[in-house]
C-alpha positions as YAML, in Angstrom:
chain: A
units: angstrom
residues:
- id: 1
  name: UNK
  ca: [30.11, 105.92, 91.94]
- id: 2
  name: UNK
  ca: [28.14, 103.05, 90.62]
- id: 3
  name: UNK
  ca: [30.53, 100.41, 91.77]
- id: 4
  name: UNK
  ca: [30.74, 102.14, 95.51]
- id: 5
  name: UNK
  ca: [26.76, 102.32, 95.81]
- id: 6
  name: UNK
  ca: [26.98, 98.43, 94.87]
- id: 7
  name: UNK
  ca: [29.54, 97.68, 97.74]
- id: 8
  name: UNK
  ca: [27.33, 100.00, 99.90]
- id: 9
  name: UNK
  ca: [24.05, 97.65, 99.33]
- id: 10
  name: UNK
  ca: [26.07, 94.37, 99.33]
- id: 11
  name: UNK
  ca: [27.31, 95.80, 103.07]
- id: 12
  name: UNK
  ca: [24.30, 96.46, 103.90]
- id: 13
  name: UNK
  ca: [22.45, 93.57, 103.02]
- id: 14
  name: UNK
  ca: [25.47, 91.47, 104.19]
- id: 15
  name: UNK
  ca: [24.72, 93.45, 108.00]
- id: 16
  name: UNK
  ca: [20.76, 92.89, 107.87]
- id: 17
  name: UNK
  ca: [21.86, 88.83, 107.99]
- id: 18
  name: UNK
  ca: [24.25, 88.81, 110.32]
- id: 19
  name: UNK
  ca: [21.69, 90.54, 112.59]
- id: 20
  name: UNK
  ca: [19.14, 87.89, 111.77]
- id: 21
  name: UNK
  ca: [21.26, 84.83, 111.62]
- id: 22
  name: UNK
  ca: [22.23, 86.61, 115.32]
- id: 23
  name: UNK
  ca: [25.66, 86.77, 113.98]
- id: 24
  name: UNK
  ca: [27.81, 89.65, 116.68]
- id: 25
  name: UNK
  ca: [28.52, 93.11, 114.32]
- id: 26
  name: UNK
  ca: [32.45, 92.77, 115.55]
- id: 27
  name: UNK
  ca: [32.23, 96.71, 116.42]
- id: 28
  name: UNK
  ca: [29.65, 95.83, 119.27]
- id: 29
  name: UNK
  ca: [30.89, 93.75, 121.64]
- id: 30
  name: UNK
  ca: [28.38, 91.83, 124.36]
- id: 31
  name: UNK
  ca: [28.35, 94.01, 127.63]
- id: 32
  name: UNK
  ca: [27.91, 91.89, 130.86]
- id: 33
  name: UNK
  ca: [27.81, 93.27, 134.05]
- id: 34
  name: UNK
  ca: [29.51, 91.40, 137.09]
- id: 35
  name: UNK
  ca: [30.51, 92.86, 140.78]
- id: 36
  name: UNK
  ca: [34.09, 92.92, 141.56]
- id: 37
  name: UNK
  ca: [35.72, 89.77, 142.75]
- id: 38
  name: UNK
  ca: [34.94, 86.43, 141.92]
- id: 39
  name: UNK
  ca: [32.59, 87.00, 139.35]
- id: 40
  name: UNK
  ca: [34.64, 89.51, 137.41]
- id: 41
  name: UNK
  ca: [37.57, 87.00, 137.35]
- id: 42
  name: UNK
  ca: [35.27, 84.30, 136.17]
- id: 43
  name: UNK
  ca: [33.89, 86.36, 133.27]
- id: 44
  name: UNK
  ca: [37.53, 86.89, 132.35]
- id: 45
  name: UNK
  ca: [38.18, 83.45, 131.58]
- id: 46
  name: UNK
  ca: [34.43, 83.05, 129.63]
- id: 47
  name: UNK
  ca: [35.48, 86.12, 127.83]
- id: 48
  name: UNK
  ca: [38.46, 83.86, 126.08]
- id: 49
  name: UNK
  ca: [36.58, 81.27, 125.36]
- id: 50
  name: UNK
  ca: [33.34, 82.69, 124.30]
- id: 51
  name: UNK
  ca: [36.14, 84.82, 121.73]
- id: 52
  name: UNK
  ca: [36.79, 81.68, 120.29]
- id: 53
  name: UNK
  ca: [33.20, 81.20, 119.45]
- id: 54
  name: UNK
  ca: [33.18, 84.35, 117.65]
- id: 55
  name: UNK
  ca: [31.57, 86.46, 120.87]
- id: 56
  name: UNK
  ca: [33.28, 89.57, 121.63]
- id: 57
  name: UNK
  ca: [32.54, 90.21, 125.73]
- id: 58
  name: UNK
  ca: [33.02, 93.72, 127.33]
- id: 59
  name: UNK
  ca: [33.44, 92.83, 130.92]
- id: 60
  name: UNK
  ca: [31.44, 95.87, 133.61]
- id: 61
  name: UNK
  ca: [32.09, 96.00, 136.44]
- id: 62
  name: UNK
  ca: [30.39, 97.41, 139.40]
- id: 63
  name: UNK
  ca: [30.82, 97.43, 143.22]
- id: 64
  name: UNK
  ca: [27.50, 97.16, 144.29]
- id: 65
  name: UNK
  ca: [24.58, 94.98, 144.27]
- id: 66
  name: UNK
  ca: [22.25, 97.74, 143.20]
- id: 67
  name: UNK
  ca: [23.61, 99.21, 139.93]
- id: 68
  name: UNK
  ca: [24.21, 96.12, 137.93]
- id: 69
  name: UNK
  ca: [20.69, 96.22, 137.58]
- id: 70
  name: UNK
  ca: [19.89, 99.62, 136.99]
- id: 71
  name: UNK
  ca: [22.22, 99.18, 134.50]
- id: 72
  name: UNK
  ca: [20.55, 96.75, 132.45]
- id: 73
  name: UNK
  ca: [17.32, 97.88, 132.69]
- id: 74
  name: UNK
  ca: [18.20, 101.03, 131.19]
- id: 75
  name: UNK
  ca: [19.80, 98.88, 128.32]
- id: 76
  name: UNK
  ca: [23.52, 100.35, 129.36]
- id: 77
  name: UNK
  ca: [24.75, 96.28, 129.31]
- id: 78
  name: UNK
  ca: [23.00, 93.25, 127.87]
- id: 79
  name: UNK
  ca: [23.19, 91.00, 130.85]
- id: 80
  name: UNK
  ca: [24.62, 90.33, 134.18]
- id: 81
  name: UNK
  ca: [25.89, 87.94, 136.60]
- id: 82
  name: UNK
  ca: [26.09, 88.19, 140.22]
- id: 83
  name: UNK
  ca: [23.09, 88.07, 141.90]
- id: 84
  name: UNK
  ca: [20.98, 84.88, 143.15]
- id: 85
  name: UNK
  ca: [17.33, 83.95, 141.88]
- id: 86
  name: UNK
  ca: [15.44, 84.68, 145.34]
- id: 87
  name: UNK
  ca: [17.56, 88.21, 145.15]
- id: 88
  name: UNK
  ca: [16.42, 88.73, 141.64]
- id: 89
  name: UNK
  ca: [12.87, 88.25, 142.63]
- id: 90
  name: UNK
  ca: [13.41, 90.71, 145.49]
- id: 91
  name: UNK
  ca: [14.06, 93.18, 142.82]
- id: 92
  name: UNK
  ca: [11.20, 92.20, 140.74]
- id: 93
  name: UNK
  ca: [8.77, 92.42, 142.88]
- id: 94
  name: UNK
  ca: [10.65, 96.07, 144.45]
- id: 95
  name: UNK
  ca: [11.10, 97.42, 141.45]
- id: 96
  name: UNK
  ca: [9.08, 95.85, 138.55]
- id: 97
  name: UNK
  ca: [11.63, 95.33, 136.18]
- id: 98
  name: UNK
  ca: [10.97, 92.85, 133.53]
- id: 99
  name: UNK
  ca: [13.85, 90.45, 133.67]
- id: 100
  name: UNK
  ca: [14.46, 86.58, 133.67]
- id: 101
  name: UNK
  ca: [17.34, 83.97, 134.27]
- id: 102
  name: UNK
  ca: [18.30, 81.74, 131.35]
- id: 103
  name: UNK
  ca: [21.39, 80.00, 133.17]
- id: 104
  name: UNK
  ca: [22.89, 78.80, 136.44]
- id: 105
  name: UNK
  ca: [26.92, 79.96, 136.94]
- id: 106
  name: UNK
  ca: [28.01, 79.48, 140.56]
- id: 107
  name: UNK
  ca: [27.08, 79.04, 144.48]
- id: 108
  name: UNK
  ca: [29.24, 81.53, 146.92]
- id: 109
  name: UNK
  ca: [28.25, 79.73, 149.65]
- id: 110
  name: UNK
  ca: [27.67, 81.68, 152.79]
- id: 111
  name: UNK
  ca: [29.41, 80.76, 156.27]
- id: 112
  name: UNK
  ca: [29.77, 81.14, 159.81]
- id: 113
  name: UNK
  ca: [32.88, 82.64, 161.05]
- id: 114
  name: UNK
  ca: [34.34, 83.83, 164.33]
- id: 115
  name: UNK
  ca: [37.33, 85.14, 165.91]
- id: 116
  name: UNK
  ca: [35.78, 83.74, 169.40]
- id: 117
  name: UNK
  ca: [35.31, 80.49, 168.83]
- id: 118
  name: UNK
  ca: [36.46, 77.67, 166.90]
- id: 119
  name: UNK
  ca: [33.70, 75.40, 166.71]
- id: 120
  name: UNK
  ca: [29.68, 76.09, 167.11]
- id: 121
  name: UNK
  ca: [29.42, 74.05, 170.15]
- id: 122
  name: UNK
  ca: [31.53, 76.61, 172.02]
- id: 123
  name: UNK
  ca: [29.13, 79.30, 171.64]
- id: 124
  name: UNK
  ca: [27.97, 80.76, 174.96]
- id: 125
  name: UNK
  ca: [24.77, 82.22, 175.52]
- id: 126
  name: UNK
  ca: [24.67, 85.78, 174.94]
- id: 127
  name: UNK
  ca: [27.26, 86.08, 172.08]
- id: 128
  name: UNK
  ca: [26.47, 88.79, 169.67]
- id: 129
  name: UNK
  ca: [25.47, 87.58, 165.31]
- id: 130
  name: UNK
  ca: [26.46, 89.91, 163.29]
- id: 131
  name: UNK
  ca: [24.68, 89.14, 159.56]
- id: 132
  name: UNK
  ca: [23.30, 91.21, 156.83]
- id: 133
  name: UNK
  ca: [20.41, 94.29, 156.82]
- id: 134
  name: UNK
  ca: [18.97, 93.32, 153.50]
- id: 135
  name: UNK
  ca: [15.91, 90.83, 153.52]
- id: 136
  name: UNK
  ca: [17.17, 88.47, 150.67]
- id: 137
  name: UNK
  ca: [21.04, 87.95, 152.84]
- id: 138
  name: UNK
  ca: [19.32, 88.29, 156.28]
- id: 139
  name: UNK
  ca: [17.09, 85.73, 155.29]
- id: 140
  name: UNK
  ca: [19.57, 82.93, 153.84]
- id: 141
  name: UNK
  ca: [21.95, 83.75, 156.95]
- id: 142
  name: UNK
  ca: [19.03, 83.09, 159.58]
- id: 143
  name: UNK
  ca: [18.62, 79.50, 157.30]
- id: 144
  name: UNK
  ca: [21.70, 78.87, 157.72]
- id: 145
  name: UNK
  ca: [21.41, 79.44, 161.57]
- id: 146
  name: UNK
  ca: [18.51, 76.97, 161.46]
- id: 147
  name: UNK
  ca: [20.58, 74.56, 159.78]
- id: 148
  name: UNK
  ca: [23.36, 74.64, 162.15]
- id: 149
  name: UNK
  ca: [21.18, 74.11, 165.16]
- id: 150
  name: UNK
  ca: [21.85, 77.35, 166.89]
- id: 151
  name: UNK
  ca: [18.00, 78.98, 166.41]
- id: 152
  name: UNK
  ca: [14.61, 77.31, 165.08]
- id: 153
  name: UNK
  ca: [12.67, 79.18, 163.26]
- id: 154
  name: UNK
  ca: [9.05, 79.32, 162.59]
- id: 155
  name: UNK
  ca: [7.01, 76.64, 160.02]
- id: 156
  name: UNK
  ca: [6.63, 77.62, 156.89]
- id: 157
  name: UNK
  ca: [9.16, 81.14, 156.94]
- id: 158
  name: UNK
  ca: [9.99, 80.74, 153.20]
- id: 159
  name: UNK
  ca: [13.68, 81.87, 151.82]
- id: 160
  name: UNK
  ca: [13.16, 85.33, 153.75]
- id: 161
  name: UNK
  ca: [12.97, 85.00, 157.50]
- id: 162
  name: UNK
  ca: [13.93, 87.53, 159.53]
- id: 163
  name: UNK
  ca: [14.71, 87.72, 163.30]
- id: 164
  name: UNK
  ca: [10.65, 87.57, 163.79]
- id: 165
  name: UNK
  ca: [10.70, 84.43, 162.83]
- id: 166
  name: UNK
  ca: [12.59, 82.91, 165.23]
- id: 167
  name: UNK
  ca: [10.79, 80.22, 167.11]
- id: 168
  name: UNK
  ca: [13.29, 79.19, 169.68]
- id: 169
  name: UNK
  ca: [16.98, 80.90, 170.53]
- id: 170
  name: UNK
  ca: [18.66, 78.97, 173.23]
- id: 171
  name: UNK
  ca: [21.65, 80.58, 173.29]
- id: 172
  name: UNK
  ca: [20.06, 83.87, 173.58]
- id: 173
  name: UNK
  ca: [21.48, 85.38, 170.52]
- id: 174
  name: UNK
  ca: [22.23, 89.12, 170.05]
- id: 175
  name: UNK
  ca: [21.76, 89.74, 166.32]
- id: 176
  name: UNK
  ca: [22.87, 92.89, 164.95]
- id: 177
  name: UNK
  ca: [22.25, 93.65, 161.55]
- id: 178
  name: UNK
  ca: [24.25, 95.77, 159.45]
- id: 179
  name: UNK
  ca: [25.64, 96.19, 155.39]
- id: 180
  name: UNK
  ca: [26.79, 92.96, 153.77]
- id: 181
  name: UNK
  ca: [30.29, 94.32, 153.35]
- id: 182
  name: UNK
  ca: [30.76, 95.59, 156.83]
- id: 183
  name: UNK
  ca: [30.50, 92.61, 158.20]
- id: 184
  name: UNK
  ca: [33.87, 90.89, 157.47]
- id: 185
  name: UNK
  ca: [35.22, 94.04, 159.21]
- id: 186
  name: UNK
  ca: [33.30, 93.46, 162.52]
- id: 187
  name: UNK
  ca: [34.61, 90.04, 162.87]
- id: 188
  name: UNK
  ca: [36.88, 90.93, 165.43]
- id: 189
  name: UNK
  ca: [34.25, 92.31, 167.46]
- id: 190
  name: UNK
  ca: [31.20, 89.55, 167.16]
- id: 191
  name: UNK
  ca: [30.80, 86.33, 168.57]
- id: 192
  name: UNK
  ca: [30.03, 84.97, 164.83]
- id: 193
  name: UNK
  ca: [29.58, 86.81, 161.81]
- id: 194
  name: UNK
  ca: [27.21, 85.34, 158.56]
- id: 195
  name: UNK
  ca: [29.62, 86.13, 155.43]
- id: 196
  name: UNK
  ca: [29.23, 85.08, 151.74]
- id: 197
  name: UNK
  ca: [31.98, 83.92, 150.05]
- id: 198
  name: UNK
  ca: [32.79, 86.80, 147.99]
- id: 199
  name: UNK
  ca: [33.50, 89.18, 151.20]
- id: 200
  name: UNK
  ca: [35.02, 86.67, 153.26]
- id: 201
  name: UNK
  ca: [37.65, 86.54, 150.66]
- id: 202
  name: UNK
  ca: [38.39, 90.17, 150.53]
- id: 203
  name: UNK
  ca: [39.71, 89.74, 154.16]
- id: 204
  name: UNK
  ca: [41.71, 86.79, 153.04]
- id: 205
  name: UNK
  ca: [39.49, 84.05, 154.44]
- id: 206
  name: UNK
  ca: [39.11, 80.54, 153.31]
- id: 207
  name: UNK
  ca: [35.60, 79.78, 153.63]
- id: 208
  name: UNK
  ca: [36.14, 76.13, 152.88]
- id: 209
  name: UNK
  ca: [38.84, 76.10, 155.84]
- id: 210
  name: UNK
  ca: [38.05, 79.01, 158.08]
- id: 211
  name: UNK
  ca: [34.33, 78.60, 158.06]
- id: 212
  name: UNK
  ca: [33.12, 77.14, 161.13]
- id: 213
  name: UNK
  ca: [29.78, 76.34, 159.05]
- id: 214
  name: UNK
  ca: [29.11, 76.22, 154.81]
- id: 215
  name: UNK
  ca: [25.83, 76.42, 152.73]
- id: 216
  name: UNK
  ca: [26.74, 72.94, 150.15]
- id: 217
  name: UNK
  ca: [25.99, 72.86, 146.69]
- id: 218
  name: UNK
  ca: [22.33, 71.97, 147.28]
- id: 219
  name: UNK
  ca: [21.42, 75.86, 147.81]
- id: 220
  name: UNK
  ca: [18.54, 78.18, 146.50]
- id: 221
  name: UNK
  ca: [21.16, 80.78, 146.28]
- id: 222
  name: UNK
  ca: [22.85, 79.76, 143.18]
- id: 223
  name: UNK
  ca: [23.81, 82.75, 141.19]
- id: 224
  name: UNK
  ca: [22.31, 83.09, 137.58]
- id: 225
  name: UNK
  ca: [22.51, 84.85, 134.23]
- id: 226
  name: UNK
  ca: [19.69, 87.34, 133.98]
- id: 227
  name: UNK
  ca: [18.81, 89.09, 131.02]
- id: 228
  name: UNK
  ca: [15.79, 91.50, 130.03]
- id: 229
  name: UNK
  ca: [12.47, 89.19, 129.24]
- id: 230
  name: UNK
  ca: [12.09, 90.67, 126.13]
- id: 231
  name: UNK
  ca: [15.38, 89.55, 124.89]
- id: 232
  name: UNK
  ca: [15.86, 86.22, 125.93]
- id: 233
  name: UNK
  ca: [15.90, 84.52, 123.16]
- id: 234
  name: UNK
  ca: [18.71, 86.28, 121.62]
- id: 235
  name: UNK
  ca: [21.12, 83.78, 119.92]
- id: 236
  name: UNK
  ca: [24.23, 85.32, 121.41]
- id: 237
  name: UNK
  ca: [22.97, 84.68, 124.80]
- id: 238
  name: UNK
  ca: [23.57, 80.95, 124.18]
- id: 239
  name: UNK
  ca: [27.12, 81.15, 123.58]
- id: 240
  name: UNK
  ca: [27.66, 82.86, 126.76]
- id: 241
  name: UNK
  ca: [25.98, 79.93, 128.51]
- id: 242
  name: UNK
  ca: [27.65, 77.70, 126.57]
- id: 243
  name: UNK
  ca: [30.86, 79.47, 127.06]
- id: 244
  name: UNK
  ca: [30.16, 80.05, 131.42]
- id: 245
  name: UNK
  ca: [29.00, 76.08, 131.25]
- id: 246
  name: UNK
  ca: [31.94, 74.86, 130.04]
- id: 247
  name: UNK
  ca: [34.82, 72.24, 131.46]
- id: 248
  name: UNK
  ca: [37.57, 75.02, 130.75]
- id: 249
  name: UNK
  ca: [35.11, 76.64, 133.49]
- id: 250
  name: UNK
  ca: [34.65, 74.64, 136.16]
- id: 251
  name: UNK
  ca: [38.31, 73.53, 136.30]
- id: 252
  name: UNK
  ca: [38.75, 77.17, 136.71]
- id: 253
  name: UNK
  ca: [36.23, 77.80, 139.37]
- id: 254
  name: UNK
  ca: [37.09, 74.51, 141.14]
- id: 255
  name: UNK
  ca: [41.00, 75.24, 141.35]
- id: 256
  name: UNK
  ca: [41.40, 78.95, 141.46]
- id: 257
  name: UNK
  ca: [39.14, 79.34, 144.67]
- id: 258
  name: UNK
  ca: [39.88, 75.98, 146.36]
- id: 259
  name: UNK
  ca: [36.48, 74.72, 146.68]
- id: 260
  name: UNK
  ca: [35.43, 77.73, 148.47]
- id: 261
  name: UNK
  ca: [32.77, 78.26, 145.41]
- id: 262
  name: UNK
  ca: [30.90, 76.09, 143.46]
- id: 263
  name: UNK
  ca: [29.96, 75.41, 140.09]
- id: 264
  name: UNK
  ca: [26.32, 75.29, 140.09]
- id: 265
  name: UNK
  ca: [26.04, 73.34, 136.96]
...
């Protein structure tokens, strides 16, 4: 009895350091949330090599946008990766949660498709927009618009414009507004449809080929790692950065989706 309550203490006391040297129990893995897609494939790969570094990953995944951060708010995973900063902030100010980003992973750069027309200059005046209903997306898809020449918007409209903002539509337009992953499904029946990289690909298009317009690497929508504010400083979190950051990475990211997302780092 006397030797077992020793090996009870010594496991004990050997647990109480791995905690505070921020050294992973191995019976409690990491959980980090992702959507379906591109970012569940790409925590896939960090998964092997952050195993390497000792860190045990449990992949989530979800299929919306909503409940990967319900999820970690209610401490159900410890992170999650899928969302861009001027989303995040959407959230934050929506729903107060108390959360922060401690890394860039990847742009999905949003495009301009159509089954109409093959270049922008062949838009006629009328033609119908189909982009999403959700200020954050709406916004960035009316930006990239601008960019393109086909609307001006107002001075000053920040990352959130909406079709209020629009200071000059030559083409007279038709936007209709509707669920981000709808849209790749109304192609057929829009002039030009706004579509982030992740959707477009679930109807098997390229965006760096098919895309009759691309947000570059230069964008505010980079996606992020975001964790709760009260535990960002956990040591573990830095091997996952370290881990998402790395070359084995980016080769990945680079070849897999043929240029059609970006590292953002």
């Amino acid at each position: 009895m006397k030797t077992l309550a020793v090996l009870l203490v010594s496991v004990f006391i050997v647990s109480l350091f791995a905690v505070g040297c921020g050294i992973q129990p191995s019976d409690k893995p990491l959980k980090i949330g992702v959507t379906a897609g591109p970012h569940a494939e790409i925590m896939n790969v960090v998964k092997e090599i952050a195993a390497q570094d000792g860190l045990t990953i449990q992949v989530v995944v979800f299929n919306d946008y909503i409940k990967p951060n319900v999820a970690l708010n209610q401490g159900d995973i410890d992170m999650n990766i899928f969302q861009h900063q001027p989303y995040l902030d959407n959230m934050i100010n929506d729903r107060k949660y108390e959360f922060v980003a401690i890394a860039k992973t990847i742009v999905l750069p949003m495009g301009i498709y159509s089954k109409t027309f093959t270049t922008l200059t062949e838009v006629t005046p009328g033609s119908a927009v189909a982009l999403p209903n959700d200020p954050t997306n709406g916004g960035r898809a009316f930006l990239l618009l601008e960019k393109t020449g086909l609307i001006r918007l107002k001075p000053n409209t920040g990352l959130q414009p909406s079709v209020r903002d629009i200071d000059d539509d030559p083409k007279n337009l038709i936007f209709t507004e509707m669920e981000i992953g709808e849209i790749p499904h109304a192609l057929a029946d829009t002039g030009l449809a706004v579509i982030t990289s992740s959707y477009a690909q679930e109807v098997n298009l390229v965006p760096a080929k098919d895309a009759l317009a691309l947000e570059d690497a230069d964008s505010p929508y980079t996606n992020i790692i975001v964790v709760r504010a009260k535990d960002k400083d956990n040591p573990l979190y830095q091997k996952v950065i370290t881990a998402y950051q790395s070359e084995e990475v980016k080769k990945f990211v680079t070849d897999h989706f043929n240029g059609s997302i970006l590292p953002a780092w």
